[in-house]
MARDO-281207 format. One line per 4 residues: number of its first residue (from 1); for each residue x, y, z of C-alpha. Coordinates in pm, 1 decimal. Last residue first. Layout:
N
NUM) X,Y,Z | ...
This chain:
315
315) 6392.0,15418.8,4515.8 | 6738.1,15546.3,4359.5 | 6790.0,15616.9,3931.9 | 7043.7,15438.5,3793.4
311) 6854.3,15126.9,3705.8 | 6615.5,15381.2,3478.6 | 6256.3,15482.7,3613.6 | 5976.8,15328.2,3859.0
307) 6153.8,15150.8,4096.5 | 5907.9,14893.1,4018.8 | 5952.4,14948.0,3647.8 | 6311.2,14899.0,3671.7
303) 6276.6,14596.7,3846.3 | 6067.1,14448.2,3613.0 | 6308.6,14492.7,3304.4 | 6663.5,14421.9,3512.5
299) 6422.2,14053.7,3582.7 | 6310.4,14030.1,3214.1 | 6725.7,14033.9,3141.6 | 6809.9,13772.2,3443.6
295) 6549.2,13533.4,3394.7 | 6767.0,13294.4,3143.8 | 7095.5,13345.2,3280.4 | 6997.3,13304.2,3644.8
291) 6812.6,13020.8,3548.7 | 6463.4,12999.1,3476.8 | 6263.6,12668.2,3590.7 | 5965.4,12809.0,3750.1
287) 5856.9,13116.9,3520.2 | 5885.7,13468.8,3484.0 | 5665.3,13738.2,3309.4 | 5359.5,13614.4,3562.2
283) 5538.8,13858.9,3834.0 | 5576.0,13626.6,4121.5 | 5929.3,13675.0,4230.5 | 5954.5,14008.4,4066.6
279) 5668.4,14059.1,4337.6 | 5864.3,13886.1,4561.4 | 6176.3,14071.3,4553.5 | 5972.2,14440.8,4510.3
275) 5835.8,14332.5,4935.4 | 6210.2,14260.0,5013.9 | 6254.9,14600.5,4928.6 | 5955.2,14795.7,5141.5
271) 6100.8,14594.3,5435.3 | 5972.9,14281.1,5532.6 | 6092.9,14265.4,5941.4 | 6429.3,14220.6,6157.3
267) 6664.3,14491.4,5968.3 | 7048.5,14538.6,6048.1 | 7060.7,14155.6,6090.2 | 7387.0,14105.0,5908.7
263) 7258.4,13794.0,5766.3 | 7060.1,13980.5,5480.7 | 6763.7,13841.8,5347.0 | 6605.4,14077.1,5615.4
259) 6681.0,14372.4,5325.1 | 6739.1,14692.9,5279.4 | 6998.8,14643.6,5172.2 | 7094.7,14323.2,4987.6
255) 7476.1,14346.5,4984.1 | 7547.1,14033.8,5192.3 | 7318.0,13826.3,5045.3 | 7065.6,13587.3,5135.2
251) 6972.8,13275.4,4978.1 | 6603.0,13065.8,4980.6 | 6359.7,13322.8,4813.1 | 6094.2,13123.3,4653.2
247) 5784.4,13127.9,4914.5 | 5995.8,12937.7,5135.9 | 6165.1,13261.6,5204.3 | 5892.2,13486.6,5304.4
243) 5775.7,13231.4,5533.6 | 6121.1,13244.2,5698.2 | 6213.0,13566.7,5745.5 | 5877.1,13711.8,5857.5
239) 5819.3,13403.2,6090.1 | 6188.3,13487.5,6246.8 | 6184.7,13849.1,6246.1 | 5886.3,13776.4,6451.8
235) 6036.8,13532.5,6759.6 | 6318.0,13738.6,6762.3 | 6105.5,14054.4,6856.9 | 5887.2,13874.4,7085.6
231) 6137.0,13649.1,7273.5 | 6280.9,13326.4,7148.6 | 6226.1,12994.8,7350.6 | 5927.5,12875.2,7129.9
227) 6182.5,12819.6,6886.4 | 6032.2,12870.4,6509.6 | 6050.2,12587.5,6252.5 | 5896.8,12666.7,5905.8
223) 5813.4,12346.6,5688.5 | 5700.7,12377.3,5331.7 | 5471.7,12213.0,5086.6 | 5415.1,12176.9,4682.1
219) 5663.3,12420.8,4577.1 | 5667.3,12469.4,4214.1 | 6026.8,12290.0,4050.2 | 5933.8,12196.8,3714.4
215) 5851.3,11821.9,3729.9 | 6103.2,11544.4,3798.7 | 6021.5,11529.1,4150.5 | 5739.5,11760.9,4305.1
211) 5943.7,12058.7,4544.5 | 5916.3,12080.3,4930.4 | 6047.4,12427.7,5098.2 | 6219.7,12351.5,5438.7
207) 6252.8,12644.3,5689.0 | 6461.4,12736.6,6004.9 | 6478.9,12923.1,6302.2 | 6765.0,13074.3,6529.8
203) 7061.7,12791.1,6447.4 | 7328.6,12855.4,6658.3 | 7127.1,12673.4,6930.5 | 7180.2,12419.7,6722.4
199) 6916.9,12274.7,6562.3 | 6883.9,11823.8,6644.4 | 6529.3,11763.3,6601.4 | 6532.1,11963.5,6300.1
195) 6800.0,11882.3,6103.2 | 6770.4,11535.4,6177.0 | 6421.1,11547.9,5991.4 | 6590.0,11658.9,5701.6
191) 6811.9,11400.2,5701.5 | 6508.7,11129.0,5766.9 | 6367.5,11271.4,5426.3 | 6036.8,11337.0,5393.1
187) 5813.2,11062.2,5219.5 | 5466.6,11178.7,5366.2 | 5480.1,11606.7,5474.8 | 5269.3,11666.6,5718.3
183) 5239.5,11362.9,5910.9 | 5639.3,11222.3,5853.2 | 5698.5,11562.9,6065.2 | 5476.2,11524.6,6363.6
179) 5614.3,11171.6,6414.3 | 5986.5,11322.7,6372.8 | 5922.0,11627.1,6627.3 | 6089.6,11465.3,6923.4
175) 6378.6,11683.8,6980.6 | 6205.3,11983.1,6845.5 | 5953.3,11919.7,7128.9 | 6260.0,11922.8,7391.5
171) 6404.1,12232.7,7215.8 | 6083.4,12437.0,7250.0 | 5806.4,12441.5,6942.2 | 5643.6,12688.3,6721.3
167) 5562.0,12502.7,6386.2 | 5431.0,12668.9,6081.4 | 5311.8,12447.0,5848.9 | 5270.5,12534.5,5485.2
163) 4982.6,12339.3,5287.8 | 4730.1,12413.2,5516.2 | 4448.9,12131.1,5584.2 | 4352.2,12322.1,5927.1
159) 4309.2,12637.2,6116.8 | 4399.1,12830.5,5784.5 | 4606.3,13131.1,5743.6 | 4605.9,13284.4,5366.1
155) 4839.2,13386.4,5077.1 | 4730.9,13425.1,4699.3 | 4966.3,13575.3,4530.6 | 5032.8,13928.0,4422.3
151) 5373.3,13885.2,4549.1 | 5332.4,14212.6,4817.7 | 4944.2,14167.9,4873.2 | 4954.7,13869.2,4953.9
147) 5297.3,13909.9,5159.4 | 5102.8,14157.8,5357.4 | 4809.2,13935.0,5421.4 | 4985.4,13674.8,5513.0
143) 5172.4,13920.6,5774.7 | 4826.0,13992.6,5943.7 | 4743.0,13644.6,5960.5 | 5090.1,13517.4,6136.4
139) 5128.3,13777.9,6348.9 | 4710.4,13756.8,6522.7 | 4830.1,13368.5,6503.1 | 5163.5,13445.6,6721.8
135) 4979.3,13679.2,6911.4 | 4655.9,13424.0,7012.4 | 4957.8,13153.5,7059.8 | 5103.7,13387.3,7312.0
131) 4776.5,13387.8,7508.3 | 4758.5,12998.6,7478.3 | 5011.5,12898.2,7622.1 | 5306.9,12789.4,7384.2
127) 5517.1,12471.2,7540.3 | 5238.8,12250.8,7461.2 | 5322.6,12268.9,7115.0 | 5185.1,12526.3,6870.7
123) 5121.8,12408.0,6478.6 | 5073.8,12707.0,6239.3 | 4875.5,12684.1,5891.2 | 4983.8,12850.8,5594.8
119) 4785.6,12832.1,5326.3 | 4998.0,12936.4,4988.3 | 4768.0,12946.4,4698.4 | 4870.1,12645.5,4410.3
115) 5165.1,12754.2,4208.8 | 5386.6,12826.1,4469.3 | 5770.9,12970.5,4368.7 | 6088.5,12838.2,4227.2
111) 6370.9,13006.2,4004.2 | 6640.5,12750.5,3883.5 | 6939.8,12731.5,4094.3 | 7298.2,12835.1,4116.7
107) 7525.8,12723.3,4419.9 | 7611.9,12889.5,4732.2 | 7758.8,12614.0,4995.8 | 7638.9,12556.1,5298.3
103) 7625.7,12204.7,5408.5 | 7292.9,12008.2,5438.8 | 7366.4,11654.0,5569.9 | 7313.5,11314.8,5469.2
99) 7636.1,11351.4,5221.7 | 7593.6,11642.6,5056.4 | 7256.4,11876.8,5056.1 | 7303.2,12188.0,4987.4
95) 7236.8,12506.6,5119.2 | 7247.9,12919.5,5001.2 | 7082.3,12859.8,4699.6 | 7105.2,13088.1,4433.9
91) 6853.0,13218.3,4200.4 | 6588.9,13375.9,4460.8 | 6836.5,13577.0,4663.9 | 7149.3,13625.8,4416.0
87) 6931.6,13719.2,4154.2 | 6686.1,13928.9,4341.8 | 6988.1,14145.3,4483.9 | 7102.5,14218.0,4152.0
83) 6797.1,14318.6,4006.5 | 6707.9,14544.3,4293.2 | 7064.5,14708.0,4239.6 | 7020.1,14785.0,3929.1
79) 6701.1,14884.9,4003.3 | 6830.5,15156.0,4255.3 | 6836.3,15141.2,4612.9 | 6780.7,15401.5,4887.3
75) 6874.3,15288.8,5230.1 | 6842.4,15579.1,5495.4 | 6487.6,15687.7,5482.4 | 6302.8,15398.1,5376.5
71) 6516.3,15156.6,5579.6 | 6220.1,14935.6,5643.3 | 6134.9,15069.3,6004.7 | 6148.2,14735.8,6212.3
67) 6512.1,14779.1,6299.5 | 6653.1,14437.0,6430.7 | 7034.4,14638.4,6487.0 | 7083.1,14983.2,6652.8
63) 7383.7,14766.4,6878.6 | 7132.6,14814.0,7182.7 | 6903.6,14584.6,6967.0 | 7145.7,14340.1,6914.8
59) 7244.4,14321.9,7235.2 | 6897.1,14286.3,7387.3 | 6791.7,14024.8,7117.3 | 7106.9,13811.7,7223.9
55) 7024.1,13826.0,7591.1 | 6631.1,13745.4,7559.5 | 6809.4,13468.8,7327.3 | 7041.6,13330.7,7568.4
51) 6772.2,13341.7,7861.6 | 6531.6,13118.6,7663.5 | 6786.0,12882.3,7517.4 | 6861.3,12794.7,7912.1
47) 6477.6,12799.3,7966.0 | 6458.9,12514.2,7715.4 | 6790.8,12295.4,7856.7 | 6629.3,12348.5,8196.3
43) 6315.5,12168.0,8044.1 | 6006.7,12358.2,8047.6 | 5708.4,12265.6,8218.2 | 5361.6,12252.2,8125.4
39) 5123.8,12290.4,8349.0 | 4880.3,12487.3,8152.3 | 4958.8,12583.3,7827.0 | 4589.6,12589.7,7750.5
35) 4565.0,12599.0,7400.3 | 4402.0,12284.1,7337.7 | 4302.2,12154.9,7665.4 | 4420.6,11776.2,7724.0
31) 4673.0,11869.0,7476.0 | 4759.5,11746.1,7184.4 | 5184.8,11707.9,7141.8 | 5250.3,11850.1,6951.7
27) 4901.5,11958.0,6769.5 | 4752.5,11725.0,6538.0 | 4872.6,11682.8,6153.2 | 4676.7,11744.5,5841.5
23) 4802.6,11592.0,5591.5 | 4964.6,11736.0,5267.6 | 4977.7,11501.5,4982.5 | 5386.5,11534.1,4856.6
19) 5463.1,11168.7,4874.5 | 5240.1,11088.4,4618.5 | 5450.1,11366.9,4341.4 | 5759.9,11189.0,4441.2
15) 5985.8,11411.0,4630.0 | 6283.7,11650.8,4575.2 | 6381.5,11819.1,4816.1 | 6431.2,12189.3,4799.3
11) 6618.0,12338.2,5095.1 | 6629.4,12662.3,5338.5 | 6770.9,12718.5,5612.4 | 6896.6,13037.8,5818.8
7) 7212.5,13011.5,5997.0 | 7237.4,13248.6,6283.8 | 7454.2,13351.6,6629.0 | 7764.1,13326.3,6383.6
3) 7638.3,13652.3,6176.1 | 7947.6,13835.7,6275.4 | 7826.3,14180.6,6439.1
């Protein structure tokens, strides 16, 4: 299947170092009972976007696509290949922005990553009740843990002061997320809060990775958007895809396999190879700033002691 149904996004803005203090923003909007749900009503524009994506997940899923099983058994990859695929994820950008607007275009970039431990904190709008908001944050923790353990950085959920917000929202409280926004993350951009209020429906989920200006380029904050609309499977490929990238992998490539950084959607969770990206990404033998150039002979050397033998020899 074409990937037209998806454009994942990720960009590093540059900010001034005061505009990058994290605050800690209310739910959107609060509710009278936190978590309740209750009585709200969704838009027919919302439950529109609800029955397209039930729809979309189905036929993907009847196509053998989404698999949650990591490819272990029919996807072997060599370090060669793990090296390659690393490059083009975490050294290339998939987005730019030109103009007001992010465009895609593939360009170089230096390697980024987190510095300071990654606490990601979600943000539910009235449109999530609250037993779906007990599964999204049941997701949420377990996965931090995973990617913990994956990068060999530290990666937490936290009810409050987080430093990478997860927001699960409808289309109407997309629409008027800008107050939200401007809360977490002082000094953002009024293009990249465009992006957001006005997704596509094209668009399945998006995140925005914030970067100190004129300093080596360590993530200071990030932004994950997830429609409320999609349904469970969806809904998880999504957090999985886009935490993992604002953690330092923003491109995806059509020969990473297997691989969610992959828009051919053949796999919807980490798999066992995306989990070697990140701990290349944070092995302490690399550093925020490298180019392809510069990190690409310690990154062959990494990879082929996570495969565990010579670049020609399959994992």
């Amino acid at each position: 299947m074409q990937h037209a149904a998806r454009y994942l996004l990720i960009c590093a803005v540059a900010l001034g170092l005061s505009a990058c203090m994290v605050q800690t923003g209310p739910q959107i909007p609060p509710p009278a009972d936190p978590g309740d749900g209750a009585g709200y009503t969704h838009s027919p524009e919302s439950a529109a976007l609800a029955r397209y994506y039930a729809n979309i997940e189905a036929r993907l899923i009847a196509d053998g696509l989404l698999r949650a099983d990591g490819g272990v058994a029919d996807a072997p990859y060599t370090a060669e290949m793990l090296a390659a695929n690393f490059e083009r994820i975490a050294l290339y950008d998939e987005y730019t922005l030109s103009g007001g607007r992010f465009i895609q275009r593939e360009t170089p970039a230096q390697l980024r990553r987190w510095e300071a431990p990654v606490q990601l904190q979600a943000h539910f709008g009235a449109s999530v009740d609250r037993l779906q908001q007990a599964e999204d944050l049941s997701i949420l923790s377990t996965y931090a843990r995973r990617l913990s353990r994956a990068s060999g950085h530290p990666i937490i959920t936290v009810p409050e002061g987080g430093n990478f917000h997860v927001l699960y929202l409808d289309r109407d409280e997309q629409r008027g997320a800008g107050d939200l926004l401007r809360r977490l993350v002082p000094g953002i951009g009024q293009e990249t809060i465009d992006e957001i209020e006005t997704m596509p429906r094209s668009t399945f989920c998006a995140v925005f990775a914030f970067s100190e200006h004129g300093a080596r380029p360590v993530y200071l904050t990030a932004i994950a958007v997830i429609r409320s609309e999609h349904p469970s499977l969806l809904r998880r490929s999504c957090v999985h895809e886009e935490v993992a990238q604002g953690l330092g992998l923003p491109n995806d490539s059509a020969r990473a396999r297997p691989s969610i950084f992959n828009d051919d959607e053949e796999f919807s969770l980490l798999t066992p190879h995306d989990e070697a990206l990140l701990r290349i990404l944070y092995d302490p033998r690399l550093t925020p700033g490298l180019t392809p150039e510069a990190a690409r002979p310690m990154v062959r050397s990494i990879a082929e002691e996570l495969v565990g033998g010579a670049s020609d020899a399959p994992v």
